[in-house]
Backbone bond lengths (Angstrom), bond angles and torsions (degrees), N, CA, C in turn:
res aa  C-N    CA-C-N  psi(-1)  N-CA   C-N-CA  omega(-1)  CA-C   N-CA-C  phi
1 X - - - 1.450 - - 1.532 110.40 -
2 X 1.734 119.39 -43.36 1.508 92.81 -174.28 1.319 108.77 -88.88
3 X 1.524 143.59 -7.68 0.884 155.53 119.16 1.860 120.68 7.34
4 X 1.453 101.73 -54.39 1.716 113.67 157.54 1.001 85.00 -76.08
5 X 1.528 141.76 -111.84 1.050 138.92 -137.61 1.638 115.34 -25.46
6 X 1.389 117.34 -59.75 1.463 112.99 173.06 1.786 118.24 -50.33
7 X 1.229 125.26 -43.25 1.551 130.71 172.68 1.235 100.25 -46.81
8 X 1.483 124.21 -59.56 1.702 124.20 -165.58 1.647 119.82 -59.03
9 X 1.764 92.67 -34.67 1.543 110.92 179.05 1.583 105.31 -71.39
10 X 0.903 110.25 -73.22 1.845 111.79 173.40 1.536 112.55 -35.85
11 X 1.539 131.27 -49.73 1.294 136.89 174.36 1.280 114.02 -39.60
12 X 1.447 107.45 -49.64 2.299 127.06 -160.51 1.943 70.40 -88.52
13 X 1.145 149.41 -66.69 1.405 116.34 -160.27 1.390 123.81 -61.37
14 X 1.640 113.61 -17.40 1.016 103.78 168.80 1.167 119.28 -62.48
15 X 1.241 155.81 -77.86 1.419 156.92 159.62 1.375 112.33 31.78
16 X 1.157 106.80 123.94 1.522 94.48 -170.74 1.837 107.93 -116.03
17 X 1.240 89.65 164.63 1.713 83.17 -171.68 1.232 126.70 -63.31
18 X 1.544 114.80 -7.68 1.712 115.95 176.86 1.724 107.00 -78.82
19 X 1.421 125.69 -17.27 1.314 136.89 -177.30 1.212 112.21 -88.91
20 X 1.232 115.92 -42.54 1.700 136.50 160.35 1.914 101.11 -36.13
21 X 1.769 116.71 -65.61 1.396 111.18 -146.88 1.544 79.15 -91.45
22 X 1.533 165.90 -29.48 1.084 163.19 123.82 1.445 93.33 15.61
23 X 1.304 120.19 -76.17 1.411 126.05 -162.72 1.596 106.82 -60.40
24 X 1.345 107.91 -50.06 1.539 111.36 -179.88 1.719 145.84 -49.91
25 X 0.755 125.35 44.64 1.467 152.31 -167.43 1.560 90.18 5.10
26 X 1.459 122.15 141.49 1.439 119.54 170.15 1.276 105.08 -84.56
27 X 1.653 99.48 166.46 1.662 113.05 177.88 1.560 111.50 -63.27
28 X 1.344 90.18 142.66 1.899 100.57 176.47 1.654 101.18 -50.91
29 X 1.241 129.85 133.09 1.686 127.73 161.84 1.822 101.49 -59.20
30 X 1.434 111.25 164.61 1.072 125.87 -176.58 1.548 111.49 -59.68
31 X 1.394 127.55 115.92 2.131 101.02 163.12 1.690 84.92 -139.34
32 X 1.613 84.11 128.71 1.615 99.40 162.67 0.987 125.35 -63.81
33 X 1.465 116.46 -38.72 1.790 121.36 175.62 1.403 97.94 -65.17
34 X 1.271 142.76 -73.29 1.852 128.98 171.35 1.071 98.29 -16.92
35 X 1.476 134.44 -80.61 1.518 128.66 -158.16 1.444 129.49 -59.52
36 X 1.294 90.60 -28.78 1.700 101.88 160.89 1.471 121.98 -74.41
37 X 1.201 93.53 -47.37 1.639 85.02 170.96 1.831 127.94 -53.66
38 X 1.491 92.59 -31.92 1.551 96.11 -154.55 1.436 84.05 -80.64
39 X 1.795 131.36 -30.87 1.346 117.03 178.34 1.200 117.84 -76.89
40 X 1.420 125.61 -26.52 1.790 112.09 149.27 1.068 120.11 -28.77
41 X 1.552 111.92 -70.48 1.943 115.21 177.02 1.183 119.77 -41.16
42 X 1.443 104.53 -48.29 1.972 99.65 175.78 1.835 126.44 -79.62
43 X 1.167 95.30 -8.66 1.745 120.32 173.66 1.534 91.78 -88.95
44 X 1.092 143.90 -35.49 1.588 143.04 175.24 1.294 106.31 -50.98
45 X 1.475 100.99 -52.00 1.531 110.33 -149.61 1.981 108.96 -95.90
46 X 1.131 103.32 -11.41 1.368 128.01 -179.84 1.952 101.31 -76.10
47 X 1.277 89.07 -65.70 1.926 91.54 179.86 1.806 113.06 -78.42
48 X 1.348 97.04 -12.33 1.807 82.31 161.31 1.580 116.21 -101.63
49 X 1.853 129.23 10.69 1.331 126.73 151.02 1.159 105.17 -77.30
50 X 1.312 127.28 -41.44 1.672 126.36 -172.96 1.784 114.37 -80.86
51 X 1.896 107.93 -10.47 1.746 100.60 156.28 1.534 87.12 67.84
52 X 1.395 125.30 18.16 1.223 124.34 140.80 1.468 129.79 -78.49
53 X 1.800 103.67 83.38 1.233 115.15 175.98 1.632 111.96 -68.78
54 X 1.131 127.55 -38.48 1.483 119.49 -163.49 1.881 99.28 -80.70
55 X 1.216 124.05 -3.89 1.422 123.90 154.74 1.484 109.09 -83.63
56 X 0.572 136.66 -37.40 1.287 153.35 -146.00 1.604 107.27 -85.35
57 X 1.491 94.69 -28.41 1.903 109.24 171.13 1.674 117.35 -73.07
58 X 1.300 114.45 -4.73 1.213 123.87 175.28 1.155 118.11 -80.77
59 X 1.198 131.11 -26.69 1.416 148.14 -147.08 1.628 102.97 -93.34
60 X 1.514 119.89 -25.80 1.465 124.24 -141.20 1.973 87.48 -137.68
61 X 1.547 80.42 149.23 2.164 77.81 162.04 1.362 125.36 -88.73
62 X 1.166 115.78 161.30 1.765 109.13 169.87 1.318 115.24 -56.05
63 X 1.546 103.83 -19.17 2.322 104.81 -171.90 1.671 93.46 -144.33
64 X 1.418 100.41 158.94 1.230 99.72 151.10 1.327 98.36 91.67
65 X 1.036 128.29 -14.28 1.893 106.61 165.22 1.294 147.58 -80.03
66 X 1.483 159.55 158.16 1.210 150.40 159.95 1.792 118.67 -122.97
67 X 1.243 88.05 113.66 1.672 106.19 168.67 1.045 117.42 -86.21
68 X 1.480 127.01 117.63 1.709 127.92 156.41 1.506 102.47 -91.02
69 X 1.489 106.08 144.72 1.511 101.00 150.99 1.923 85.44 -127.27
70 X 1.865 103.32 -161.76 1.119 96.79 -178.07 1.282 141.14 -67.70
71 X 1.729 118.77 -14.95 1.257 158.08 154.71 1.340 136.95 -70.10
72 X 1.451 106.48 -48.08 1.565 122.46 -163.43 1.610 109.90 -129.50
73 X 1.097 115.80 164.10 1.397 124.06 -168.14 1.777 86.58 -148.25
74 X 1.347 100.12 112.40 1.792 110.00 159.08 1.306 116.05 -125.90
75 X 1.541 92.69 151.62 1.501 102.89 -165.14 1.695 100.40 -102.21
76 X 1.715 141.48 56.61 0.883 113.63 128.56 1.991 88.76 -170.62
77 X 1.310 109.72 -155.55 0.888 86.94 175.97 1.514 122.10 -125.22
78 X 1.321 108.60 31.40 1.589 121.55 144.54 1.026 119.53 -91.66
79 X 1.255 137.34 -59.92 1.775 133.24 149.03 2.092 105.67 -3.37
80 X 1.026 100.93 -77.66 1.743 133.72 174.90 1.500 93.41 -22.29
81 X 1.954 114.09 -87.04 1.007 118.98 173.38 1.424 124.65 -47.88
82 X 1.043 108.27 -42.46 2.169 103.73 -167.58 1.844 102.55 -66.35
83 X 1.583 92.05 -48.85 1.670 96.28 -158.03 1.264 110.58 -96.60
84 X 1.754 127.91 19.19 1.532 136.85 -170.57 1.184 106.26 -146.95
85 X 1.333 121.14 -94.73 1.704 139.08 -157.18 1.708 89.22 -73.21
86 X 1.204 145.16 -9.48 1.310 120.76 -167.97 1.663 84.56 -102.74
87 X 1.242 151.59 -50.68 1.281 160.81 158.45 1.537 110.67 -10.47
88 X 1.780 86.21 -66.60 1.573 86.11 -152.30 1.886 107.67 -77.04
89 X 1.448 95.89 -9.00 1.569 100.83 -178.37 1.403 106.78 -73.83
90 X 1.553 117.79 -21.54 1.689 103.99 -157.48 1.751 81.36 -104.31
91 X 1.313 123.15 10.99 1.682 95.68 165.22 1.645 110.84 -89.54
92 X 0.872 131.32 23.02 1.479 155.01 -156.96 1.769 106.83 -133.81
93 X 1.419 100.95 106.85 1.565 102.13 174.01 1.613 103.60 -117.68
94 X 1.406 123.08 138.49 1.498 146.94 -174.52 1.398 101.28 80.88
95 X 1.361 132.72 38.63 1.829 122.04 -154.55 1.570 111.62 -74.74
96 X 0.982 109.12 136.40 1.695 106.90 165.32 1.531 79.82 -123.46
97 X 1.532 94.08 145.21 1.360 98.28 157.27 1.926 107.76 -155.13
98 X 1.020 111.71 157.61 1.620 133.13 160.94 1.188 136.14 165.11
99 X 1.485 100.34 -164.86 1.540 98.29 -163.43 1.582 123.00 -91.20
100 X 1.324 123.10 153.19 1.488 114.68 -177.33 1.896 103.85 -131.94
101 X 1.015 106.57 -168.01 1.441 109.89 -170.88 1.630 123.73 9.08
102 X 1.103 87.40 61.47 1.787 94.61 175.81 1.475 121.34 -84.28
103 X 1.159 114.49 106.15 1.562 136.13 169.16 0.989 123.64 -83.21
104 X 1.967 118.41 88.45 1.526 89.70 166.86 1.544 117.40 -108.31
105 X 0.990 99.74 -150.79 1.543 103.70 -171.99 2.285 100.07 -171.53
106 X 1.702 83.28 128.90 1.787 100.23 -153.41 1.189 81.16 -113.49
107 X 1.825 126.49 147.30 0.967 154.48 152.69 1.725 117.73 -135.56
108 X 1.153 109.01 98.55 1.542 110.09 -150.66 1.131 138.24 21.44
109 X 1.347 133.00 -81.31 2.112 144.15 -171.43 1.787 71.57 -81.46
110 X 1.290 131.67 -63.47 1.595 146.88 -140.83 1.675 119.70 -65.63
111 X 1.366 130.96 120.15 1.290 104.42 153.24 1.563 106.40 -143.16
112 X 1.268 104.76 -173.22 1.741 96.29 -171.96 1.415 86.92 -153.89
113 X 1.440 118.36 127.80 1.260 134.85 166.83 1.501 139.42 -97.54
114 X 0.948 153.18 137.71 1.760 132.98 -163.97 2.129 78.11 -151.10
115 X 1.339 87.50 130.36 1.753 122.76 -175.02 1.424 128.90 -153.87
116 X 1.252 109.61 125.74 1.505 104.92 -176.17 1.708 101.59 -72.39
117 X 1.081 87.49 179.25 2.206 104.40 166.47 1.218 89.72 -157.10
118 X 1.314 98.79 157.08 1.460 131.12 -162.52 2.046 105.90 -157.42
119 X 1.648 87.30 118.43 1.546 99.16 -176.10 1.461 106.89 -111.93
120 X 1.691 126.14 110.26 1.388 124.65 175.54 1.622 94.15 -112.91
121 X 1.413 95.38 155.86 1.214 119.95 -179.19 1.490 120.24 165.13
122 X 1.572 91.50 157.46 1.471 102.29 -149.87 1.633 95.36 -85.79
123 X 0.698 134.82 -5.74 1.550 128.98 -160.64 1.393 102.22 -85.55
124 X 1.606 105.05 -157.65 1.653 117.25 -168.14 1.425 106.37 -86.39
125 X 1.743 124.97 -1.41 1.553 121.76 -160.39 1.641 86.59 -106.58
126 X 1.321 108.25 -15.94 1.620 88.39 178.05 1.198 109.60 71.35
127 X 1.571 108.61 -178.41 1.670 110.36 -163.73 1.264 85.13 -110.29
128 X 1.847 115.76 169.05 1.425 132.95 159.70 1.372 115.88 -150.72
129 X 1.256 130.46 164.18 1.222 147.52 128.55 1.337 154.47 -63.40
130 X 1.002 109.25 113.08 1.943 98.91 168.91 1.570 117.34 -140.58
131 X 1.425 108.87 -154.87 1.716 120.13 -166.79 1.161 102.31 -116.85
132 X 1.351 132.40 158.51 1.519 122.28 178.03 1.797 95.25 -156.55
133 X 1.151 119.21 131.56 1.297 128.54 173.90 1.167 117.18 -136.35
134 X 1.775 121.59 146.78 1.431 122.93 -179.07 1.176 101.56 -154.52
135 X 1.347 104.60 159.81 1.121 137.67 171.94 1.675 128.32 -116.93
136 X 1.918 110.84 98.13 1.344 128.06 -166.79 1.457 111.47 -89.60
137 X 1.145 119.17 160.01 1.290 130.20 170.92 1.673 112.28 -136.97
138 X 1.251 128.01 137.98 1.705 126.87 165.66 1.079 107.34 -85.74
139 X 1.497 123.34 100.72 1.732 132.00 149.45 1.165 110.89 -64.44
140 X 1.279 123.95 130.63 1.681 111.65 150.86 1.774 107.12 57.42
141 X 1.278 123.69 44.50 1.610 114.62 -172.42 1.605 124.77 47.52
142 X 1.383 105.84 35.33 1.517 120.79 -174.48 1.537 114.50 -139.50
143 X 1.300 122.16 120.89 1.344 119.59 157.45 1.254 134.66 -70.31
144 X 1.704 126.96 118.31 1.102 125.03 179.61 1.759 109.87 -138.06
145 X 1.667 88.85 159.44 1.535 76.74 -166.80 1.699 114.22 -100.81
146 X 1.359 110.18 128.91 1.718 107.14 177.80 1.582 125.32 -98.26
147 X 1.534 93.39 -8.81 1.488 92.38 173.05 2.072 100.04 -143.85
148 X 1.545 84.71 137.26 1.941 85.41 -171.59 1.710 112.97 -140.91
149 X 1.223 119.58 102.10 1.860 109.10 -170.15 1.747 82.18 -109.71
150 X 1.568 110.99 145.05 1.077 109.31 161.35 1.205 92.67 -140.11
151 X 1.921 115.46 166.58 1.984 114.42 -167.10 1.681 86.27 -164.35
152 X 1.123 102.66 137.61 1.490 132.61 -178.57 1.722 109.10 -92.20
């Protein structure tokens, strides 16, 4: 047995470091639109711990949107807020909540994001998890979102 063990160990030293950075995926190149986007997502998730709805109106259009959550499908994003996100936040006492690993991915006017959320709190609802994905568009040199499913 240590006999394998020593063969396997000697084998992985062979490896040499040009096979090593082969394996190593290079760094993402710079894109401002990625970075913007992904700080939208975390600017999303920042003014809905702080239950800053009247920020929060920036984010969305006056027409034309669709919200999934895991249940419901609303068509804008006052509908969204009154009859969803204002609910499910107040079953949550001490809440922090936001988003983490946000991935987007930019194709000019276009991007589409996929992000967890994460709800801690001290109260009786306890903390949770879910997935959250959208779909952005650039109006006018502005990101807003036209398509949004989020699921607990």
């Amino acid at each position: 047995m240590r006999y394998l063990l020593l063969v396997a160990l000697l084998l992985g030293i062979g490896t040499t470091t040009p096979e090593l950075a082969a394996q190593t995926p290079a760094p993402r190149p710079a894109d401002p639109d990625r970075d913007a986007v992904q700080q939208f997502v975390m600017q999303l998730g920042e003014n809905i711990n702080r239950n800053d709805f009247a920020a929060l109106e920036a984010f969305f259009p006056a027409r034309g949107v669709h919200i999934l959550t895991d249940s419901v499908t609303t068509h804008g994003w006052a509908e969204y807020r009154d009859q969803h996100l204002k609910p499910e936040l107040a079953r949550f006492t001490g809440l922090r909540y936001e988003h983490t690993s946000i991935e987007p991915v930019v194709r000019g006017n276009v991007a589409w994001v996929a992000f967890r959320r994460i709800f801690t709190s001290t109260g009786p609802a306890g903390s949770a998890q879910g997935r959250g994905s959208a779909v952005l568009e650039k109006r006018e040199g502005r990101w807003i979102i036209v398509h949004l499913h989020m699921s607990t």
